[in-house]
C-alpha positions as a Markdown table, in Angstrom:
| # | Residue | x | y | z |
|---|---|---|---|---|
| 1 | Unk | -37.8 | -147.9 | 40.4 |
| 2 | Unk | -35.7 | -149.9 | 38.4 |
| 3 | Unk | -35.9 | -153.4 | 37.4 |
| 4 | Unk | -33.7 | -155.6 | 36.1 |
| 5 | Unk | -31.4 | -153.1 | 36.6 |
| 6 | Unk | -28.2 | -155.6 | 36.0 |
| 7 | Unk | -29.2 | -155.1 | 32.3 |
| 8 | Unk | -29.1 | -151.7 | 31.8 |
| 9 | Unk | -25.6 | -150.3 | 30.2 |
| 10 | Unk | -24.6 | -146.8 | 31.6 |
| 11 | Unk | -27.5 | -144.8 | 30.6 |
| 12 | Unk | -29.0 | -145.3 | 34.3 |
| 13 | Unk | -25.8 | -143.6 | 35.6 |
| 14 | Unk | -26.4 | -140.6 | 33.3 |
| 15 | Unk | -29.4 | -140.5 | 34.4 |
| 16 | Unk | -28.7 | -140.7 | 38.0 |
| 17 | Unk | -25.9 | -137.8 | 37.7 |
| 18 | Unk | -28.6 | -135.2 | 36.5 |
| 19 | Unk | -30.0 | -135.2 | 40.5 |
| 20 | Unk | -33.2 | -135.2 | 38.7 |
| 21 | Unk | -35.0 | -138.3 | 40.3 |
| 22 | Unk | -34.3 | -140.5 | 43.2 |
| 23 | Unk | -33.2 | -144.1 | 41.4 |
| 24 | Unk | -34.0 | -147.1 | 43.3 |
| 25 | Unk | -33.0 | -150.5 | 42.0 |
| 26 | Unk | -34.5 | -153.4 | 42.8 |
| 27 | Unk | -32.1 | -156.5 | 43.4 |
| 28 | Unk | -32.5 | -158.5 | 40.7 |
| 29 | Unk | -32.6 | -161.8 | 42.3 |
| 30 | Unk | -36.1 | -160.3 | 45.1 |
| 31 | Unk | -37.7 | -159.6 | 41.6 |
| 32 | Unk | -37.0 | -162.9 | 39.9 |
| 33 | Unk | -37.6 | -165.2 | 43.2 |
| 34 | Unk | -41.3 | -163.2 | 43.6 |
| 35 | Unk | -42.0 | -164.1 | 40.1 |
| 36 | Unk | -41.1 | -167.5 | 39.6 |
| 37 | Unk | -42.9 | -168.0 | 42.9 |
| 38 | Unk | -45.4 | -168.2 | 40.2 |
| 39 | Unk | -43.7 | -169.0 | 36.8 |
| 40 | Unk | -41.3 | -172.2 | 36.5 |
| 41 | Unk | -37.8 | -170.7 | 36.3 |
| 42 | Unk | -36.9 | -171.4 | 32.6 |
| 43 | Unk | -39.5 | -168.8 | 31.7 |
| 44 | Unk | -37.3 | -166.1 | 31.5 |
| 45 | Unk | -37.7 | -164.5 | 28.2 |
| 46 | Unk | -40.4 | -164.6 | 25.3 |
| 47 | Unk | -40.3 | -165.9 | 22.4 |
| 48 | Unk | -42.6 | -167.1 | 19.8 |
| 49 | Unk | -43.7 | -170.8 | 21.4 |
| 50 | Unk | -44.1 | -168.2 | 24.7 |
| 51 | Unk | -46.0 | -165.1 | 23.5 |
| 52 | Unk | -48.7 | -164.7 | 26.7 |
| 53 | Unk | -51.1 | -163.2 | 23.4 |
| 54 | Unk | -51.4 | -166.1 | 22.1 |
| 55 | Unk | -54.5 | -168.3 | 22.5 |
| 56 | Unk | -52.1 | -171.3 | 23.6 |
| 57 | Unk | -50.3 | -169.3 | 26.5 |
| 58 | Unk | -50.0 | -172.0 | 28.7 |
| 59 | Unk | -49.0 | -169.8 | 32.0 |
| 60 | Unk | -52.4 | -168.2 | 31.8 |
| 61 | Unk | -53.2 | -169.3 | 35.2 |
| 62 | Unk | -49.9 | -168.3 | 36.6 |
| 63 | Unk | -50.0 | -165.1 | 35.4 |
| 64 | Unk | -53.9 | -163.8 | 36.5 |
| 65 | Unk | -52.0 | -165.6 | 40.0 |
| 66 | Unk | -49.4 | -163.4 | 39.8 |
| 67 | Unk | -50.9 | -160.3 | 39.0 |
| 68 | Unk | -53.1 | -160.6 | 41.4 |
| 69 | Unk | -50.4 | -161.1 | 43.5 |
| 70 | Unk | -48.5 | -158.0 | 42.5 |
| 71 | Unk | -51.8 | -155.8 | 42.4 |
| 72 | Unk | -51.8 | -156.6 | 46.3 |
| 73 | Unk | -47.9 | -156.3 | 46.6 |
| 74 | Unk | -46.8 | -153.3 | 44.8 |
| 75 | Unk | -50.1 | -151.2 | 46.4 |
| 76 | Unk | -48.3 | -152.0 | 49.8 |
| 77 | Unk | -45.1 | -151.3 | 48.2 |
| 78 | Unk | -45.8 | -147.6 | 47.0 |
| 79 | Unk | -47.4 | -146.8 | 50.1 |
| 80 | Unk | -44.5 | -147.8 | 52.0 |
| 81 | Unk | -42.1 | -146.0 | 49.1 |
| 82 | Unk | -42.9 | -144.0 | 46.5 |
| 83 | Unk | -42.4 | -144.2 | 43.4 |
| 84 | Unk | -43.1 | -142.0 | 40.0 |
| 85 | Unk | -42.7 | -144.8 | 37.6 |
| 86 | Unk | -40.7 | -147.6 | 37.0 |
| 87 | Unk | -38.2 | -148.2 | 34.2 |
| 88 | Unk | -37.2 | -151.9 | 32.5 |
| 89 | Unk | -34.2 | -152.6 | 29.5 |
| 90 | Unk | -35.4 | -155.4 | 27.7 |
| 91 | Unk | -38.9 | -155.8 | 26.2 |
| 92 | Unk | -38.1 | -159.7 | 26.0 |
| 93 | Unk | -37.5 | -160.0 | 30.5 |
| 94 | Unk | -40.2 | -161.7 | 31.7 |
| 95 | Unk | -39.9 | -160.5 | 35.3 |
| 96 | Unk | -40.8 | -157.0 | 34.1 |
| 97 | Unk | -43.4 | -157.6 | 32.4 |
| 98 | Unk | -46.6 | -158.2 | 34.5 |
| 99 | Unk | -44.8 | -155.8 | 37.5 |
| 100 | Unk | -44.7 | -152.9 | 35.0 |
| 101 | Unk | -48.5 | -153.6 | 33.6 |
| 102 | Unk | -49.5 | -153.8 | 37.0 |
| 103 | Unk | -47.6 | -150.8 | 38.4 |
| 104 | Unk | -49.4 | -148.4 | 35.1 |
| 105 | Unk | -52.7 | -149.5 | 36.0 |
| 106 | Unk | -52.1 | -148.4 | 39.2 |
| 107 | Unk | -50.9 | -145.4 | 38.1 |
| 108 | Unk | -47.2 | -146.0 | 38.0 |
| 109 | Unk | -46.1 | -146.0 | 34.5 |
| 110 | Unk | -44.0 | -148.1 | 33.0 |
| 111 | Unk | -40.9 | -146.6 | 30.6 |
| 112 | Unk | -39.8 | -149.1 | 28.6 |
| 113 | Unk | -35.4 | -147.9 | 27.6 |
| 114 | Unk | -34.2 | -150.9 | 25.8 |
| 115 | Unk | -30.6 | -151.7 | 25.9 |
| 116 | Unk | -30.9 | -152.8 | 22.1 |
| 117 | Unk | -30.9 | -150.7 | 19.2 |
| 118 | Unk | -29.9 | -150.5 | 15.5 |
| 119 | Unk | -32.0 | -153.0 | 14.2 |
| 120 | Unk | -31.6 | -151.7 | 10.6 |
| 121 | Unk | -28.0 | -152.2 | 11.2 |
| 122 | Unk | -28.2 | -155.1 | 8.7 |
| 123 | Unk | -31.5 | -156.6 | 6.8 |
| 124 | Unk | -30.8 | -159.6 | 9.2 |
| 125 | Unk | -31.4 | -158.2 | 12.0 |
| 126 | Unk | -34.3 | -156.1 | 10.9 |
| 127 | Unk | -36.1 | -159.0 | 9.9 |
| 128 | Unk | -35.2 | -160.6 | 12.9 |
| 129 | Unk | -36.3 | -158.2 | 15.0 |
| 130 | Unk | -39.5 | -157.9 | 13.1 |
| 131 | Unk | -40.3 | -161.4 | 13.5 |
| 132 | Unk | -39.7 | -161.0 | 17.2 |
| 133 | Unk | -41.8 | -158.2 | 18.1 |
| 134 | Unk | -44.7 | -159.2 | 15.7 |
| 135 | Unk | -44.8 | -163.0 | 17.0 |
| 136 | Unk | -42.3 | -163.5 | 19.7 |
| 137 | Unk | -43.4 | -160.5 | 22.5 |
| 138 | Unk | -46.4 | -159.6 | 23.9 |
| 139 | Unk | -47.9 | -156.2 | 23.1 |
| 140 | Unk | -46.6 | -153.4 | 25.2 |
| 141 | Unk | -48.7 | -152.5 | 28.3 |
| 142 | Unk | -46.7 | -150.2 | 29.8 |
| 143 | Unk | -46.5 | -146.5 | 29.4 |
| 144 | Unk | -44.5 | -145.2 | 26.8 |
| 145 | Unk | -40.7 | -146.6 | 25.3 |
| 146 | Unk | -38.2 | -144.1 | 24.8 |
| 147 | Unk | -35.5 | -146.0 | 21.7 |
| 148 | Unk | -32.3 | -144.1 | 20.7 |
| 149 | Unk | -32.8 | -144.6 | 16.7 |
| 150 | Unk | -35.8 | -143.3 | 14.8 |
| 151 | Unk | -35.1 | -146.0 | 12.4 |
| 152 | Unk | -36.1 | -148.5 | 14.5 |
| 153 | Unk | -39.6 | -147.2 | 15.5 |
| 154 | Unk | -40.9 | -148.7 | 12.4 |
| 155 | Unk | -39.8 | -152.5 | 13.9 |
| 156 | Unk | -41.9 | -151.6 | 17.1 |
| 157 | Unk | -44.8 | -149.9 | 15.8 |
| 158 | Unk | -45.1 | -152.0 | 12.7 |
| 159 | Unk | -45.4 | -155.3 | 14.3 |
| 160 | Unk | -48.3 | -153.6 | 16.5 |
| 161 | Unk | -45.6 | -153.7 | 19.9 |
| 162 | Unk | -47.0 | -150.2 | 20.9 |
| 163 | Unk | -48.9 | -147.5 | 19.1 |
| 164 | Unk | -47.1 | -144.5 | 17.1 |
| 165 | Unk | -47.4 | -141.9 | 19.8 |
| 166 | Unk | -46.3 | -143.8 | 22.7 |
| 167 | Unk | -42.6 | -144.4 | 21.7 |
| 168 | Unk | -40.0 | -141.8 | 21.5 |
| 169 | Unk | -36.5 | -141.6 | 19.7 |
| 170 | Unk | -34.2 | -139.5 | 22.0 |
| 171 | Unk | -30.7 | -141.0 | 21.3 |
| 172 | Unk | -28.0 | -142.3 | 23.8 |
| 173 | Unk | -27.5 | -140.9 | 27.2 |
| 174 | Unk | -24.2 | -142.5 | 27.4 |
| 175 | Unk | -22.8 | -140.9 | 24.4 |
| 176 | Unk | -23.1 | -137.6 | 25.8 |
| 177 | Unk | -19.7 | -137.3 | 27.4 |
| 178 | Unk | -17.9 | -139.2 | 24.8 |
| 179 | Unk | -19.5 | -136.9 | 21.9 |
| 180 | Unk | -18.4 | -133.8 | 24.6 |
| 181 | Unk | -15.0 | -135.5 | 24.9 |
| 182 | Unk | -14.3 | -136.0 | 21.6 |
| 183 | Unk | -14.6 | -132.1 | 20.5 |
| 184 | Unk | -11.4 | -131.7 | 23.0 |
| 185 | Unk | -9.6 | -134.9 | 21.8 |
| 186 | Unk | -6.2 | -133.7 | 21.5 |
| 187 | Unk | -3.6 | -135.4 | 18.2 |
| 188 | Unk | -1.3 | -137.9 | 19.8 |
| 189 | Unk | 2.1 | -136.8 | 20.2 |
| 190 | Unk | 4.8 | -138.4 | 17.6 |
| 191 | Unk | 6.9 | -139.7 | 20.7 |
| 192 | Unk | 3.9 | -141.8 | 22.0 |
| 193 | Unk | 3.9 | -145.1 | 20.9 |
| 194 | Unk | 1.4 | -146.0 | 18.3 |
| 195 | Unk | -1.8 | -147.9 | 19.5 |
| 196 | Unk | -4.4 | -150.3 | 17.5 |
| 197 | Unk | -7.2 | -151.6 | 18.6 |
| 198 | Unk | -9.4 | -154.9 | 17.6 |
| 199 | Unk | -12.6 | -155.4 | 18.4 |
| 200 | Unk | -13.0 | -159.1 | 18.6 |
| 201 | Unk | -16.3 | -160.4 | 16.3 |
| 202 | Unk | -18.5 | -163.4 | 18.2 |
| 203 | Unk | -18.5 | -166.0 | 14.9 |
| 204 | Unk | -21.8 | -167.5 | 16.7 |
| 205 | Unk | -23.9 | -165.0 | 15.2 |
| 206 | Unk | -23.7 | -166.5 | 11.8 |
| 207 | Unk | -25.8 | -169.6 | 11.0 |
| 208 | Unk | -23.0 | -170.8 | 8.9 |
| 209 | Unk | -20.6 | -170.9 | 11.7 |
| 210 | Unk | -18.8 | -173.4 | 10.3 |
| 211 | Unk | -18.1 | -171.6 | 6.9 |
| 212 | Unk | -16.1 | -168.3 | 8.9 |
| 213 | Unk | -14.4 | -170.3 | 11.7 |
| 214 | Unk | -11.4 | -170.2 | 9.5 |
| 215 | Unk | -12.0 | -166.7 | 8.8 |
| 216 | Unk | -12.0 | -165.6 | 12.4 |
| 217 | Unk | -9.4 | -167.3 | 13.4 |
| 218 | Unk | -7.1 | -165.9 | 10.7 |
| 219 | Unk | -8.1 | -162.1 | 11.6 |
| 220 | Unk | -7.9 | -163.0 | 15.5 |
| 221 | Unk | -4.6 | -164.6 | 15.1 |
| 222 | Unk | -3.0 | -161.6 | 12.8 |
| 223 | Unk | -3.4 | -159.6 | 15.5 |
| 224 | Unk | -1.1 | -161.8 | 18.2 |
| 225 | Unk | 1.6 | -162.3 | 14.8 |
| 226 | Unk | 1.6 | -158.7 | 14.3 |
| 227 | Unk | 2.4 | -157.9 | 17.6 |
| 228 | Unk | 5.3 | -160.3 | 17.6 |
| 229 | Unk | 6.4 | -158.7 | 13.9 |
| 230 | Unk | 6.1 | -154.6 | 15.6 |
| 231 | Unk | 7.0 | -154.8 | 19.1 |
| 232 | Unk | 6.9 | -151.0 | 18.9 |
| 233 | Unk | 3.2 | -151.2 | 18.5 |
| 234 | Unk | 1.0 | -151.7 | 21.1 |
| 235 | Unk | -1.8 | -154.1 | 20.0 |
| 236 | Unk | -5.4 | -154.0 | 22.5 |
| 237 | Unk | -8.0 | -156.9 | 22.0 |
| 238 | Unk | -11.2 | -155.8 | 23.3 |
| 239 | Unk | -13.4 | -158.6 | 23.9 |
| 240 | Unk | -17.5 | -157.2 | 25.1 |
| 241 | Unk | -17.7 | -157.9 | 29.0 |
| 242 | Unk | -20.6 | -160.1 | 28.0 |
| 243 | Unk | -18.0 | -162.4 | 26.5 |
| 244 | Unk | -14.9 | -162.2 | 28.9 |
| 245 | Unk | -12.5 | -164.1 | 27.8 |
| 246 | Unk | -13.5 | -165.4 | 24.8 |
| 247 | Unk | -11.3 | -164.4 | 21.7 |
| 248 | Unk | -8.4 | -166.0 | 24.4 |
| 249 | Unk | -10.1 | -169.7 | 25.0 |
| 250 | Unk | -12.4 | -170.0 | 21.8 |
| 251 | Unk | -10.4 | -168.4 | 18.7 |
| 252 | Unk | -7.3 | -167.8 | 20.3 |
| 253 | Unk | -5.5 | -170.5 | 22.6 |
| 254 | Unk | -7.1 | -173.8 | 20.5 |
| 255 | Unk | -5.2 | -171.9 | 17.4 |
| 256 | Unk | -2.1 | -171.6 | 19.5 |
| 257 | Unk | -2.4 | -175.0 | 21.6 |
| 258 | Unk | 0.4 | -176.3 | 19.4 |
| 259 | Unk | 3.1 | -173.9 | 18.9 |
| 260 | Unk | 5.5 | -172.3 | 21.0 |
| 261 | Unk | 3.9 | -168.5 | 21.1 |
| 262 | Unk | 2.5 | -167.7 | 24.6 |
| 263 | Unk | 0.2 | -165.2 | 24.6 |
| 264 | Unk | 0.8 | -163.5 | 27.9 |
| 265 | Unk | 4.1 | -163.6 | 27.6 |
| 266 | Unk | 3.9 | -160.7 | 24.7 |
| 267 | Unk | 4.5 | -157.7 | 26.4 |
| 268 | Unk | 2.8 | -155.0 | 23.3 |
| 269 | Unk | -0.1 | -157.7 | 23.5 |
| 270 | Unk | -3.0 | -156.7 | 25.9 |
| 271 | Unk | -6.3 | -158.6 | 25.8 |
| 272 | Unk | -8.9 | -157.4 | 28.4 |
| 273 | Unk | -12.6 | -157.2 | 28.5 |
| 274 | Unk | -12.6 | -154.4 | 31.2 |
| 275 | Unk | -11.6 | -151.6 | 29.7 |
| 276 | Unk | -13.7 | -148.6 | 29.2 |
| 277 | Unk | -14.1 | -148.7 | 25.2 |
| 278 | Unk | -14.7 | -145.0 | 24.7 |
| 279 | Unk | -11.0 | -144.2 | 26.8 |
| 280 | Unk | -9.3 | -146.9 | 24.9 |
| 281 | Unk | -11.1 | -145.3 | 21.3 |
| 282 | Unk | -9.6 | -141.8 | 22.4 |
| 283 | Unk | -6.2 | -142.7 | 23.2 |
| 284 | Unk | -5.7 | -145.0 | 20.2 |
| 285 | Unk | -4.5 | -144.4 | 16.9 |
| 286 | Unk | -6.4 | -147.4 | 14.3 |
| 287 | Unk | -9.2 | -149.3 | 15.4 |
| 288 | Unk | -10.1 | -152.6 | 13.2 |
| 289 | Unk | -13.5 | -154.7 | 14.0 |
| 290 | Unk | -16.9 | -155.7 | 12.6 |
| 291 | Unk | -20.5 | -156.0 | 13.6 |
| 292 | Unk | -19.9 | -153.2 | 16.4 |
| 293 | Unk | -21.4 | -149.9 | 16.5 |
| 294 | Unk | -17.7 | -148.7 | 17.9 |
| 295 | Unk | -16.7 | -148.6 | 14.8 |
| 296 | Unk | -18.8 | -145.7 | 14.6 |
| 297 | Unk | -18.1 | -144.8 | 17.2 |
| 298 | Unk | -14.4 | -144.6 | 16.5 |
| 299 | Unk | -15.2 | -143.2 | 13.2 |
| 300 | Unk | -17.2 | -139.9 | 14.3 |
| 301 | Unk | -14.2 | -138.6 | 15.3 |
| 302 | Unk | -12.0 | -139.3 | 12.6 |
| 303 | Unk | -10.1 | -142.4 | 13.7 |
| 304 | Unk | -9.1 | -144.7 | 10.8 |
| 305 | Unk | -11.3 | -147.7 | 10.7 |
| 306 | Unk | -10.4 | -151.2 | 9.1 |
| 307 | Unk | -12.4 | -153.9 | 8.2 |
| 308 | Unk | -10.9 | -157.2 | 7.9 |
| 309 | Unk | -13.2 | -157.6 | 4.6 |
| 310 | Unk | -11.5 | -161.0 | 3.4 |
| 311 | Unk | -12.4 | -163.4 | 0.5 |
| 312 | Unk | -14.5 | -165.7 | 2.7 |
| 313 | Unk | -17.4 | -163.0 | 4.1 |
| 314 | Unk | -17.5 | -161.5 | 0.5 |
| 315 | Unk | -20.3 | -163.5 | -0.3 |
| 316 | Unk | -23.7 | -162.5 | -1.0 |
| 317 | Unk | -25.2 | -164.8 | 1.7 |
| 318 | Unk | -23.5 | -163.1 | 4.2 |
| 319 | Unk | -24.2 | -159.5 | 2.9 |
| 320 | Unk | -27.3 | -159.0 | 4.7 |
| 321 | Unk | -25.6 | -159.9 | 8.1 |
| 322 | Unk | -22.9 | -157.8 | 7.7 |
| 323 | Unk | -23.4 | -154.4 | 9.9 |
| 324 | Unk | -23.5 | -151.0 | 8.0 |
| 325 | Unk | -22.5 | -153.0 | 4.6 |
| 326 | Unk | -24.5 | -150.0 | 2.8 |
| 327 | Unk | -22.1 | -147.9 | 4.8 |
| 328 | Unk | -18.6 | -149.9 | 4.2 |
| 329 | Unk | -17.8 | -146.8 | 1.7 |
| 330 | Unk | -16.9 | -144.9 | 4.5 |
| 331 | Unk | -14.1 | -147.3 | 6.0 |
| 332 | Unk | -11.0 | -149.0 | 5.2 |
| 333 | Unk | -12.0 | -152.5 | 3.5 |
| 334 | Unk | -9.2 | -155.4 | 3.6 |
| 335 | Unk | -9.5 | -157.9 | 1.5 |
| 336 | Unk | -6.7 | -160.1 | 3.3 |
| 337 | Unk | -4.1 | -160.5 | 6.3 |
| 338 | Unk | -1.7 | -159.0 | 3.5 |
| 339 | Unk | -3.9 | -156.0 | 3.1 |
| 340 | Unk | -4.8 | -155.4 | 6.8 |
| 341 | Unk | -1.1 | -155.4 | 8.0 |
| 342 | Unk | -0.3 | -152.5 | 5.2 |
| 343 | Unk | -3.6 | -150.6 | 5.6 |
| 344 | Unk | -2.8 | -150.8 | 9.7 |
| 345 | Unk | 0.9 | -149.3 | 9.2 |
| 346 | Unk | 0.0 | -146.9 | 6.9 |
| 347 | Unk | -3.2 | -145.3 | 8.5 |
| 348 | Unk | -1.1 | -145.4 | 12.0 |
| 349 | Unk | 1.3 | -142.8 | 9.6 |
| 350 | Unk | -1.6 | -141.0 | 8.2 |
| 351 | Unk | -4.6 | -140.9 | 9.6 |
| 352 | Unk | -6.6 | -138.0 | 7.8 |
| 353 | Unk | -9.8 | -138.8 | 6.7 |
| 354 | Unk | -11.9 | -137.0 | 3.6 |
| 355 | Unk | -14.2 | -134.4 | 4.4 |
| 356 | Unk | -16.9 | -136.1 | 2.2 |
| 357 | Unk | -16.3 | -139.1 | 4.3 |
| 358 | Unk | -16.6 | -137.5 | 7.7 |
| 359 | Unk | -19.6 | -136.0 | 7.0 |
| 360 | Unk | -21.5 | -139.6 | 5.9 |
| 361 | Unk | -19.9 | -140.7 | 9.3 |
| 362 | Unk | -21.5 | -138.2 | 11.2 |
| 363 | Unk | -24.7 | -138.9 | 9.4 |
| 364 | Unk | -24.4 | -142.0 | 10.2 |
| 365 | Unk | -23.8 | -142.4 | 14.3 |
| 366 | Unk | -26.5 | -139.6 | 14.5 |
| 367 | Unk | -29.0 | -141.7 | 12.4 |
| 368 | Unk | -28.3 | -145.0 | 14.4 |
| 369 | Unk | -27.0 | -144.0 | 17.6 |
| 370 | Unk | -27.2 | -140.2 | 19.1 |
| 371 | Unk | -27.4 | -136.7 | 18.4 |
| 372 | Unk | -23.4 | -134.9 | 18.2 |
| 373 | Unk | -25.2 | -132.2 | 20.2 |
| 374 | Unk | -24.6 | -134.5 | 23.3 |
| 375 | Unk | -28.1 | -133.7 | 24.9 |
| 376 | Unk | -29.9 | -137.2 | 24.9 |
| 377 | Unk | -29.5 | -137.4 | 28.6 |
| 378 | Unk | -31.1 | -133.6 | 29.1 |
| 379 | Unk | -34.4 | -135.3 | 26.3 |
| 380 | Unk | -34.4 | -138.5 | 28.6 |
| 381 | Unk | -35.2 | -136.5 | 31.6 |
| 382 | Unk | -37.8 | -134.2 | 30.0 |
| 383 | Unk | -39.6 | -137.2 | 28.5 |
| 384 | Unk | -39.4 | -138.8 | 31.5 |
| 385 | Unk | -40.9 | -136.0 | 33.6 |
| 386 | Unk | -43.3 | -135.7 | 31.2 |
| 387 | Unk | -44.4 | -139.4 | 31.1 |
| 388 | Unk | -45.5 | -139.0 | 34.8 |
| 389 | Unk | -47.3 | -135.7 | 34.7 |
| 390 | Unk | -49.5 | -137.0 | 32.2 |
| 391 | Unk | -50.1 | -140.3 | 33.7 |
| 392 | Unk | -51.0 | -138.6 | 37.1 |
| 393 | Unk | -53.6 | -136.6 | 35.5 |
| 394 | Unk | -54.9 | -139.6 | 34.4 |
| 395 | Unk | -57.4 | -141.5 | 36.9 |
| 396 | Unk | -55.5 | -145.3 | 37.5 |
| 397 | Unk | -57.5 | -148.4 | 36.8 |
């Protein structure tokens, strides 16, 4: 059974395809309007003022109310349909939270696959994350967590989230057919025309928003000027569907309020949030970004990869929110608008990479993200399997 299942990316569907289990998803608004039946409706994810371990809680009442209510519920609920275990995406949702400690007491454990991953992706974000799970999230009372990165077992055990043995680093289902897809990637033929692609940045994630707005601005708007210099280059902007629409309203279009270019009217100018990233990675030709892991993934098999590395983020308070900064050795750095425009027309006529460098890319997406052996979906389903054989040999509470 899953909840929440809105969150989850498209590991579920991998999942699903094995004909291993029966899925059944929950609609996420029954689950939410059952549990803010008892919470008020703002209480939607933890944090550290909301942490139910902490001797000021103040749902306590609500939630002995609602588990009671759930203990009563969900035994009707598996009688009626059964159901091996149930599986959540975000350790932070509180509408999984007491139905998946509820459901493993009954015997019905809860497997824990959060959506979010590479926390050591910058010393930010590890710290972050640190802070979060040690102050901000109740302990773990499901059954086991299955993570993609071993590197980031040591934020969740650590911080006392869940002990050592009940947490497993498997990789990414979803990666599977891309890794598979890449080993048959075929070269681009010299009559095609020549793709990039730019991954659009949110500036929000820095504190200092003000300080980069500039800076974002200038690499968003190089892209729509470059397209107007090569219209025999096809330029993709590739906002996440999280943020639809917004390199067009909040870096592009203020930029451009003023002057004559209109945006849709460029015809090698496409800027979408739909597109399937991993297609658009294999049929492109450059792909330039920052603070994605497709830039990994673009650079496992042996795209060029440019990083719009100007003058205003080369500063050592931003260092440790950069993404894979330890790993910039193995991309193209630019250190201006002057610099990304030659580095993008001259990788888009070579594009071979250094063996040395491939293998530190390789080394890289398999220490944050999956095994190159494709087979994370074929470990999710044995851990899985497992998870409920041992739990049904164990009496429920």
């Amino acid at each position: 059974l899953i909840l929440t299942s809105k969150a989850f990316r498209k590991d579920i569907e991998c999942l699903v395809a094995t004909n291993e289990f029966r899925v059944l998803r929950l609609p996420d608004h029954w689950q939410s309007r059952l549990i803010f039946q008892f919470y008020p409706q703002e209480f939607q994810k933890y944090w550290v003022d909301s942490n139910p371990d902490y001797p000021g809680f103040k749902y306590k009442k609500e939630q002995r109310e609602l588990r009671e209510f759930l203990q009563k519920f969900l035994k009707r609920l598996y009688k009626r349909i059964r159901i091996d275990c149930v599986i959540s995406p975000h350790p932070r949702y509180v509408v999984d939270r007491d139905w998946g400690a509820v459901s493993t007491k009954m015997g019905i454990p809860h497997i824990l696959l959060p959506r979010d991953s590479q926390f050591t992706s910058s010393p930010y974000l590890f710290d972050y994350t640190m802070h979060l799970f040690k102050n901000g999230l109740p302990r773990f009372e499901g059954e086991h967590i299955i993570i993609q990165s071993a590197l980031d077992k040591q934020v969740y055990t650590d911080s006392g989230y869940i002990k050592p043995e009940k947490i497993s680093s498997l990789g990414c289902p979803r990666m599977d057919s891309f890794v598979k897809k890449t080993k048959k990637k075929k070269d681009h033929s010299d009559n095609m025309r020549k793709k990039v692609v730019f991954l659009p940045f949110y500036w929000g994630m820095f504190l200092e928003k003000s300080d980069l707005f500039s800076y974002i601005c200038d690499v968003h708007l190089f892209f729509v000027h470059f397209a107007l210099r090569h219209p025999e280059i096809d330029i993709v902007i590739k906002s996440k569907p999280k943020q639809p629409g917004a390199p067009r309203k909040t870096v592009l279009l203020e930029p451009l309020k003023d002057s004559s270019i209109e945006i849709e009217k460029i015809p090698n100018l496409t800027i979408r949030e739909d597109l399937d990233l991993h297609e658009l990675i294999l049929e492109t030709d450059v792909v330039c970004g920052l603070q994605t892991s497709a830039l990994i993934e673009a650079a496992v098999i042996g795209l060029p990869v440019i990083i719009p590395y100007f003058k205003d983020v080369q500063n050592q308070k931003y260092d440790k929110r950069l993404f894979y900064r330890d790993a910039f050795n193995l991309f193209d750095l630019a250190k201006d608008v002057n610099e990304l425009e030659s580095l993008i027309l001259k990788r888009l006529h070579n594009q071979t990479i250094d063996k040395k460098i491939m293998e530190g890319r390789k080394a890289l997406f398999e220490s944050l993200i999956s095994s190159l052996d494709g087979d994370a979906t074929e470990k999710y389903v044995a851990m899985i399997k497992r998870v409920i054989v041992e739990k049904i040999s164990i009496p429920s509470v």
